[in-house]
Structures are given as C-alpha cells and as structure tokens.
C-alpha positions as CSV (number, residue, x, y, z in Angstrom):
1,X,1.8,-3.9,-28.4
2,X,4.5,-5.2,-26.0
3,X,4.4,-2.2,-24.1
4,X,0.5,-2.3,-23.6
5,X,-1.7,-4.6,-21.1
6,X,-3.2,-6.3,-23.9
7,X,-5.6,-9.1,-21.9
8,X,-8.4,-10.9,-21.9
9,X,-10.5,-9.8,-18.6
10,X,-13.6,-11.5,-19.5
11,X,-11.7,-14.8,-18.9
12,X,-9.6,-13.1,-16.4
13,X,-13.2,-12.2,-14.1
14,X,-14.3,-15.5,-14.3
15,X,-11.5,-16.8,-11.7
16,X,-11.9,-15.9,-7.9
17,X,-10.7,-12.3,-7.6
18,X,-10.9,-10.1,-4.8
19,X,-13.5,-7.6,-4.8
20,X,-13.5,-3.7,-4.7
21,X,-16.1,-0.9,-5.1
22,X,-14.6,1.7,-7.2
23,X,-15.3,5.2,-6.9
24,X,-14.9,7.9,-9.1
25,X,-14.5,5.4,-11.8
26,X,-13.9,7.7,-14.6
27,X,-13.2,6.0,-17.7
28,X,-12.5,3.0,-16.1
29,X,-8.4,3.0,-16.0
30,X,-7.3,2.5,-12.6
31,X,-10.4,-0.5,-12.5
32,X,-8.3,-1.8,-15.3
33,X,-5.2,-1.7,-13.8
34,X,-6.7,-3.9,-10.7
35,X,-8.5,-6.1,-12.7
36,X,-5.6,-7.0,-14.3
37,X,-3.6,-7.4,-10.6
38,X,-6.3,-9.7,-9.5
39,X,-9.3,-7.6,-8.6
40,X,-13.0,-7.7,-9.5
41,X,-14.8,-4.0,-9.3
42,X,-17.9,-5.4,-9.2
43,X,-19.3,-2.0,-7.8
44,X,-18.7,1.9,-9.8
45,X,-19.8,5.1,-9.2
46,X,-19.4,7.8,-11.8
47,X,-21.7,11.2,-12.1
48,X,-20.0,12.3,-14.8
49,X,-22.8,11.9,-18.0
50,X,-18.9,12.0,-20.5
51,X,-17.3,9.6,-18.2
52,X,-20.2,7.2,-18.2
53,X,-20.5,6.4,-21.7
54,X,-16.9,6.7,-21.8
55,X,-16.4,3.5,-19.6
56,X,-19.7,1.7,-20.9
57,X,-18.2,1.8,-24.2
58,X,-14.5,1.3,-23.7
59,X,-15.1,-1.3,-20.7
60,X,-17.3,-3.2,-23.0
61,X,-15.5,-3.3,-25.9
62,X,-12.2,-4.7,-23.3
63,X,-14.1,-7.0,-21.3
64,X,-16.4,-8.2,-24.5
65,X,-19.3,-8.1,-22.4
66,X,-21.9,-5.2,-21.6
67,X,-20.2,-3.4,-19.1
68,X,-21.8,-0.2,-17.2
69,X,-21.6,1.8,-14.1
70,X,-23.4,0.4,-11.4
71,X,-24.7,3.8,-9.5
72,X,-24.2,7.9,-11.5
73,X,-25.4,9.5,-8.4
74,X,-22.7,11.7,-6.8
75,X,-21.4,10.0,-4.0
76,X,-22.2,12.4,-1.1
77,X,-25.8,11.1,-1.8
78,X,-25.3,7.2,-1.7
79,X,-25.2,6.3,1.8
80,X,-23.3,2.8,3.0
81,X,-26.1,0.8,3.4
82,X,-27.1,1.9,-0.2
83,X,-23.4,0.7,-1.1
84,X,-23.2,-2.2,0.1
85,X,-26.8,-3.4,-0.5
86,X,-26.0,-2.9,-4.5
87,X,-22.9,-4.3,-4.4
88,X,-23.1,-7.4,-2.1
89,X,-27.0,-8.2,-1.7
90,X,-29.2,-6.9,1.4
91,X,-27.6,-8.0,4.8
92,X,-24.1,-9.8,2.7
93,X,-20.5,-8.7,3.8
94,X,-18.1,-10.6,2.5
95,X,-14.5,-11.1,5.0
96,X,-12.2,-9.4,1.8
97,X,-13.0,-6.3,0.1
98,X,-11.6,-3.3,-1.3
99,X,-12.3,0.4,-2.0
100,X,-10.2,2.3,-4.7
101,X,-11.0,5.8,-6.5
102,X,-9.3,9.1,-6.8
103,X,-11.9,12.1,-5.8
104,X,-11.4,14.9,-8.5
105,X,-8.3,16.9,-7.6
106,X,-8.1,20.5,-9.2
107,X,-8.6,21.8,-5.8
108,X,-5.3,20.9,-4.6
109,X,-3.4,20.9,-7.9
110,X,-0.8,23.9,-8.3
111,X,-2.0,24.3,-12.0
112,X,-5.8,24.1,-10.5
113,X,-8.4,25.9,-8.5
114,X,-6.1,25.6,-5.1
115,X,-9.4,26.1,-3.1
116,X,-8.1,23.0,-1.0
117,X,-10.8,21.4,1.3
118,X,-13.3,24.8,0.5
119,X,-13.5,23.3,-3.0
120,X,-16.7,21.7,-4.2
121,X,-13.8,19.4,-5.9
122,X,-12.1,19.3,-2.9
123,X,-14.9,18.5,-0.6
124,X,-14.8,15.3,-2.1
125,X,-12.1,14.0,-0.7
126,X,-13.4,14.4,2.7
127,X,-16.5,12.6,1.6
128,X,-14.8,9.7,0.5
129,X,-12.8,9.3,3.5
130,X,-16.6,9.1,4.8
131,X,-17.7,6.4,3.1
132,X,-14.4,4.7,3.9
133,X,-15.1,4.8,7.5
134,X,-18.3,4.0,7.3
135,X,-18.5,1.2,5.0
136,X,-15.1,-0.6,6.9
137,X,-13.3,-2.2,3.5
138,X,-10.6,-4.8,4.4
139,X,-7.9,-2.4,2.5
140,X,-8.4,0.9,0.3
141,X,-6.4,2.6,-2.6
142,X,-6.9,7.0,-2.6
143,X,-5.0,8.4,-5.5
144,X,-4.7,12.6,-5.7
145,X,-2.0,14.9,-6.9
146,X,1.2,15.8,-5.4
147,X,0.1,19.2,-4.3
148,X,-2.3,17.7,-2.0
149,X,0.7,16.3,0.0
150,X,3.3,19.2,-0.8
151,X,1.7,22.5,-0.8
152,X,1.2,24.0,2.5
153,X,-2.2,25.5,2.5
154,X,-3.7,22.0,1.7
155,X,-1.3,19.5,3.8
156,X,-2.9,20.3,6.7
157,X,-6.0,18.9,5.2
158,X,-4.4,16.3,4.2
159,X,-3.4,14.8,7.7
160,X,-6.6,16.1,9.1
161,X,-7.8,12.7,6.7
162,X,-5.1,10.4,8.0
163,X,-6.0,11.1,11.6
164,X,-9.3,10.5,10.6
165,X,-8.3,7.3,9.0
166,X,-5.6,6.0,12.0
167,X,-8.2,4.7,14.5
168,X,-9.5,1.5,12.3
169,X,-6.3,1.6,9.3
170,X,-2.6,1.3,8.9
171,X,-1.5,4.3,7.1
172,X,0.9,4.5,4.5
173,X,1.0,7.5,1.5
174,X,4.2,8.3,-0.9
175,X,4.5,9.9,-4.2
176,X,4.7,8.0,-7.4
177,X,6.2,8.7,-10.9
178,X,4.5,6.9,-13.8
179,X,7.8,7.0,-15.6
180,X,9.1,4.5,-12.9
181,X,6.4,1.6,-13.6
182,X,6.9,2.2,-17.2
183,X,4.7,4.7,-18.5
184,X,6.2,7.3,-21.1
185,X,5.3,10.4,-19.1
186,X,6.4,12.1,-16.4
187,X,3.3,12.4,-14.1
188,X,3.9,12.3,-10.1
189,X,0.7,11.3,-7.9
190,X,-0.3,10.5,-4.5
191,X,-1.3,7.2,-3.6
192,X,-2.7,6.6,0.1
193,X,-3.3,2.8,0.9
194,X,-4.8,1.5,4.1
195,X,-5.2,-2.3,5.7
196,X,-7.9,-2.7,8.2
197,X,-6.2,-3.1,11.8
198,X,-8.7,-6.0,12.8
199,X,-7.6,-7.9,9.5
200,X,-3.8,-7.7,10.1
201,X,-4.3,-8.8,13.6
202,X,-6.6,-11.6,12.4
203,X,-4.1,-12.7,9.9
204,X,-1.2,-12.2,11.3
205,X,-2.4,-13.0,14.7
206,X,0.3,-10.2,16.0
207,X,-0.7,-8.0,18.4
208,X,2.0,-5.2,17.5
209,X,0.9,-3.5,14.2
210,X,3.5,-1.8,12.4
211,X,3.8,2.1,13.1
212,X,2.1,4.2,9.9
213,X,4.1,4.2,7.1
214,X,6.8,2.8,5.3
215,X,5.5,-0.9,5.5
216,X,3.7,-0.6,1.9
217,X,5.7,-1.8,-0.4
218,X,5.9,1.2,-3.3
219,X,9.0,0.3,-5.2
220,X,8.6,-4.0,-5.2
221,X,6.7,-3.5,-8.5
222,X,8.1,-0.4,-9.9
223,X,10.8,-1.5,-12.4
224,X,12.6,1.7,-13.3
225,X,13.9,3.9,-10.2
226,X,14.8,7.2,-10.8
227,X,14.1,7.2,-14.2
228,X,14.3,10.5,-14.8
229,X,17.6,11.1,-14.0
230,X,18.8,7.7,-14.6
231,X,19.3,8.0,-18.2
232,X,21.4,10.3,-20.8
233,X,18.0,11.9,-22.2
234,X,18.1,13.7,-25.7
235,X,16.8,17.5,-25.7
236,X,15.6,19.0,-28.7
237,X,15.7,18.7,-32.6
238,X,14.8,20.7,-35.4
239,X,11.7,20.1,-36.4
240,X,11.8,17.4,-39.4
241,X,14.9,15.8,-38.7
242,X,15.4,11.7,-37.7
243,X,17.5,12.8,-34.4
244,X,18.9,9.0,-33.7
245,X,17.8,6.6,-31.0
246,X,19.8,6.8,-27.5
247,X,21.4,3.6,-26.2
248,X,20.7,2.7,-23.2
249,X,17.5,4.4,-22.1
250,X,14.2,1.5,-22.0
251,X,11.9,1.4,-25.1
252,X,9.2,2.1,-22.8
253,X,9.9,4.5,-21.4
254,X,10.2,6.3,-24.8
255,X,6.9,7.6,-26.8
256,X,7.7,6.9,-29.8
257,X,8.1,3.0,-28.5
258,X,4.1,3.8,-28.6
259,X,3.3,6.4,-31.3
260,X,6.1,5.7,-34.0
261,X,4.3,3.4,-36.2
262,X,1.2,5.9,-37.2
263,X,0.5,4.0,-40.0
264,X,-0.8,1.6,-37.4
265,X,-2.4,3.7,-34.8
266,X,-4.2,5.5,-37.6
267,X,-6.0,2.6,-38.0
268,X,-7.0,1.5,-34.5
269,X,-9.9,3.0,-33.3
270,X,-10.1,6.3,-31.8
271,X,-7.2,6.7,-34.6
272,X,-8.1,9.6,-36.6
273,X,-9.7,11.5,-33.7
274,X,-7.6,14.4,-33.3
275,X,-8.1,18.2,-33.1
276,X,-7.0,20.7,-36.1
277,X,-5.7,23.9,-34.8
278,X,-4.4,26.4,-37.8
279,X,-1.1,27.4,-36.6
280,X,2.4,28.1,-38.6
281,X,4.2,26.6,-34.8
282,X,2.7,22.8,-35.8
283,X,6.1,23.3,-38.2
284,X,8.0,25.2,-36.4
285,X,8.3,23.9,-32.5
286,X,11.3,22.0,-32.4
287,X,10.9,18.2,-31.7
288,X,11.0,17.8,-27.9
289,X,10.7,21.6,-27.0
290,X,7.9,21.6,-24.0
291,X,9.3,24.8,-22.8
292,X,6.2,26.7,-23.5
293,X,2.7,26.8,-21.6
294,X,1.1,25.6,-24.8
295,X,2.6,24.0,-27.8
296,X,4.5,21.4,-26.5
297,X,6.2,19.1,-28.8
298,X,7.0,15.6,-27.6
299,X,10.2,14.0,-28.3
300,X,10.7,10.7,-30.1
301,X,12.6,9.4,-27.6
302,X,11.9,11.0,-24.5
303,X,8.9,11.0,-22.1
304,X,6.3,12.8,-22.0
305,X,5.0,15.6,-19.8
306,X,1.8,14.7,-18.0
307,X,-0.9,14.1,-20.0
308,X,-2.8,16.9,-18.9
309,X,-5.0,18.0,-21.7
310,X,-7.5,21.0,-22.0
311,X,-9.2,23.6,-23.5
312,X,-8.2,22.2,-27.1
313,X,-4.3,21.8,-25.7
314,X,-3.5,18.9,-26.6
315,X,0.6,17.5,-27.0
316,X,2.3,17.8,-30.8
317,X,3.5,14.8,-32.4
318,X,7.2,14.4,-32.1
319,X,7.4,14.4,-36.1
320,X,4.3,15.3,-38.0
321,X,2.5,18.0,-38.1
322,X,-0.2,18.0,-35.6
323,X,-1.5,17.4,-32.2
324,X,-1.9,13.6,-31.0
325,X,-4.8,12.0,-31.5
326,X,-6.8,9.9,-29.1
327,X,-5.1,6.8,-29.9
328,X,-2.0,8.0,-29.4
329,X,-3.0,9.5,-25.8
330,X,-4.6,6.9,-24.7
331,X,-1.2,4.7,-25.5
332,X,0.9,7.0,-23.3
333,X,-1.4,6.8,-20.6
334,X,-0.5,3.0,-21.5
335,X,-4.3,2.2,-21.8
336,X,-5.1,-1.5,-23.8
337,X,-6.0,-0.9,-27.6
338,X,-8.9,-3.2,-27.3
339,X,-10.3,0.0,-25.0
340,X,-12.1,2.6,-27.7
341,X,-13.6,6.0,-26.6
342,X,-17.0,6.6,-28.3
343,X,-17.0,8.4,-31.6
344,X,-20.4,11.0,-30.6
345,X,-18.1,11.8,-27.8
346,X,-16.8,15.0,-28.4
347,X,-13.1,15.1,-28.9
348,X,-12.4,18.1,-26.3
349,X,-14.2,15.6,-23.6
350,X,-12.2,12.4,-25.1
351,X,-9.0,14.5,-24.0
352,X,-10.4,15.3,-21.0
353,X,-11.5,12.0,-19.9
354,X,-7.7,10.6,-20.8
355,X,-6.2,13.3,-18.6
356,X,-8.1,12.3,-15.6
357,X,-7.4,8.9,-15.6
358,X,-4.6,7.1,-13.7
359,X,-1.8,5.7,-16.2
360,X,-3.2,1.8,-16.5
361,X,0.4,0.3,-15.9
362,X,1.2,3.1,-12.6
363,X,-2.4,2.0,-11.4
364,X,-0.9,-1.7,-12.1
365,X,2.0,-1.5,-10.0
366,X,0.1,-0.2,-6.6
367,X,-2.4,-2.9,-7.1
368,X,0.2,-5.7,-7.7
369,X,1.7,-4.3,-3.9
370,X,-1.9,-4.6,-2.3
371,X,-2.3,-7.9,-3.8
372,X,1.4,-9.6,-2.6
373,X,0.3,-7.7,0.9
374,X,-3.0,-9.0,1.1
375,X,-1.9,-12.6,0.2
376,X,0.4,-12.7,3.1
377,X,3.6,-11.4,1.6
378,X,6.3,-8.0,2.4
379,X,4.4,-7.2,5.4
380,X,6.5,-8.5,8.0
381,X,9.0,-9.8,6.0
C-alpha cells in the first residue's frame, strides 16, 4: 500500500547507519520509523513479557531475520556501563550515537492515572533522563503525551527534566499531530530532542550554541500543516449509506485510504483478529459519530481519533458491522503489512500493544529532522 512504509530493512541495515539504543521499545514502531530514516537500534529494552514477543515476532517477520530484544530487565536496574557494554563491546564508544524511547505515559495523560512524577509510570521518565545523562548519547529522541507539557500539575516536572538536561544538551520540545505527517488519526504527542553541546561545537566549530528551542526543525518533514482545519471535513452518515468522497482533502489522511478494501485486509495477517461484542449500536452508530465515550464509529473519509484502545474498546468500522480488527489498527497507526502480531497473543493485548506505539510515519518525520541535523543541515542555516 502507497500509504504504508513498505521496505526492505534487512537490506536497508546492511549500509552504514547511525546507531541508537532504544528504550522502551514496545512493539518496535518508533525503531521502525528510524530505521527507515537511517538508523540502526542495535540495542532494546522492553520488560513488558506482551511487548516482547510482540516485537520478536513482528520485527522478525519485517526485517526477515531473527530479531529480539536485547535486555527485558526494567530499566531502573540496567546501569550505563551494563548499557553500553551490551551494546558496543567492553571499553567501545563510538563518536555518533543515539538514544530514543517514550517512558510509559498514563501518569501524565488527562484520560490516565494523572499521578505525574509520584507515578510508578511516571517515575520512569525521570529514570530515563538518568540514563541519558549518564550514558552521554550524541543526540536523543523522548516522546510523551501532551498532558505532560500542558497540564499544570505535571509541567513543573516537566522542566524540572529540561534543567536537568541543559548543562550537556540543546533543548528543543513541541507538540506533534500525526495527522500532519500523514497518519489518519488525530493523535497529538510530545517529542523532546537533544544534541550534545560538545558535538555541535566540534562540528560546527562555533563557540555560540543556539539558545534552547526553536532550532529543531519540526515541520521540514511534516507534509500536511494544519490538517485539521485545513480541509472541508464530512460529519456523520447514516449508518449503511456510501456518503461520497470529498474533494480536496489527501487520501492519506483518510481511513478508508487504508481500511476500504477489506476484502484485502481480511487476508493479510492479523486480518481476522478482531473482538465480537453483542450489541444492537454495531448497526445503529452513525458512520463517523465519535461523540460517545465508547462506540465510536470511524468515518470513511475522515481521520481517526487516537488509537487509544482498551478494556475491549476498540473503534467501529466506518461501514460494516463491527469493531476493527488488528490489521486494520495496525494500518492507521501506518505500521508496514510485512509487520504481524502473534496469533497466541491475546487480542485485548494486540490492541493494547498498537495503542502504545508511536504512529510509524509521525515517528518517521522526527527521525528524518535528526538525521538532515545530524548530517550538517537546518542548524544554522
């Protein structure tokens, strides 16, 4: 599918790529994304047992080579030396390298916990700001939710990390859309990137460094500003009826660019997997109606809400009876087909395991920006 990142990264790997240790992998779709812009995670941590044999098997199956974490201990007990001894070899640091990973956020999202830094979730972040600062990467990628940035019980937090960071990084953080990369779905997140001080100056051989912020370059790769109110965008329909295409608005940024054809999808794999509720409202809903708390009914051609899926909730198909399956999921979160979730895993954690992973084509367009930087480019242009 056009709309998909449908590559080879076995070939991909074998060219000189820039490393990066990767934490809180998850299923493996922000790795992909980077792999794709020109990085090589040759280092993952993952303590979820779900997540684990979620990105053995999909990784595997994408990369067509045995793929698995490298370390499933929880990262507040894997020191740096541990790090970079299993990444690099005893006594090896290499001039370039990267950290990405997005610490579990439902301590600082409005629809979560909101226990904020008190959070055994939300300790996490402080404990990968740790490792950051202890292990010195050239640059580093943090991805969160919004709330960790907008709500005012956690921002304090939030800066408490930046001040933390300031001494040894430049600083820059802003809140993404996926819709504006090209990803069907509506789903805003924080992104914090950081270049090493001593690299820039090394590079650069400047001795001013740019003031924090606003020197990362968030929109170069993100093809569809504003997206959202851009474009003439349909409401609802009656359930049942062919309400007709818009002009104007992108294909890609519509799910049923991605979920139309089921007499495809239903025959990819992870096709059929899809939770049964017994309810009259699977034909009732009108198509596009996300109104509710539950029950919401995606629209042909519209975007979707965030993929946030849980406790059996799982998005209605814009014209069939039924909830999406895993296929169709893992399309809006714009995830290759060659990637596969395994069938023992149970479908409640497939959805799970989806909704926590960064959309593959948002996670493209952040790593695309630290790649042009890192090469030289938008910095001081």
């Amino acid at each position: 599918m056009d709309y998909l990142y449908n590559f080879s990264v076995e070939s991909e790997l074998r060219q000189e790529r820039i490393p990066i240790l990767s934490f809180f992998t998850g299923a493996g779709f922000l790795d992909i994304a980077f792999i794709h812009a020109g990085f090589n995670p040759i280092w993952t941590n993952e303590c979820n047992p779900y997540f684990v044999r979620g990105y053995a098997h999909g990784m595997t199956l994408l990369t067509g080579a045995e793929t698995r974490i490298s370390n499933i201990t929880p990262i507040e007990h894997i020191g740096p030396n541990q790090i970079m001894s299993e990444a690099f070899g005893k006594g090896v640091r290499p001039e370039l390298f990267g950290i990405i990973g997005g610490p579990p956020c439902p301590d600082f999202s409005v629809g979560g916990k909101n226990k904020g830094k008190e959070g055994e979730r939300g300790k996490l972040s402080q404990v990968f700001i740790n490792r950051i600062i202890e292990i010195q990467p050239t640059f580093f990628v943090m991805e969160n939710v919004p709330g960790f940035l907008r709500t005012a019980k956690h921002k304090e937090f939030f800066y408490e990390l930046i001040s933390q960071l300031n001494k040894d990084y430049l600083i820059d953080y802003s809140i993404i859309n996926a819709l504006e990369a090209g990803v069907p779905q509506d789903r805003e997140r924080l992104f914090i990137c950081g270049l090493h001080r001593k690299w820039i100056k090394r590079k650069t051989r400047k001795r001013n460094i740019p003031i924090n912020k606003n020197w990362f370059p968030w929109k170069y790769y993100l093809t569809f500003h504003n997206a959202k109110s851009m474009y003439l965008w349909p409401s609802v329909s009656p359930f049942g009826d062919e309400p007709p295409r818009p002009d104007g608005i992108p294909a890609e940024l519509m799910v049923g660019s991605y979920i139309n054809d089921t007499h495809i999808t239903v025959n990819l794999p992870n096709g059929r997997d899809v939770l049964i509720p017994k309810s009259s409202k699977l034909f009732e809903i009108a198509e596009g109606d996300v109104s509710r708390k539950s029950f919401k009914r995606l629209h042909r051609w519209r975007y979707s809400p965030t993929a946030a899926y849980g406790n059996n909730e799982v998005h209605l198909h814009p014209f069939e009876p039924r909830r999406l399956t895993v296929r169709e999921a893992l399309r809006i979160q714009t995830v290759p087909d060659s990637y596969a979730l395994p069938r023992s895993m149970p479908l409640t954690m497939k959805f799970k395991t989806i909704s926590n992973g960064v959309p593959v084509k948002l996670g493209f367009a952040i790593a695309q920006s630290m790649k042009k930087i890192i090469e030289g480019g938008l910095l001081y242009e």
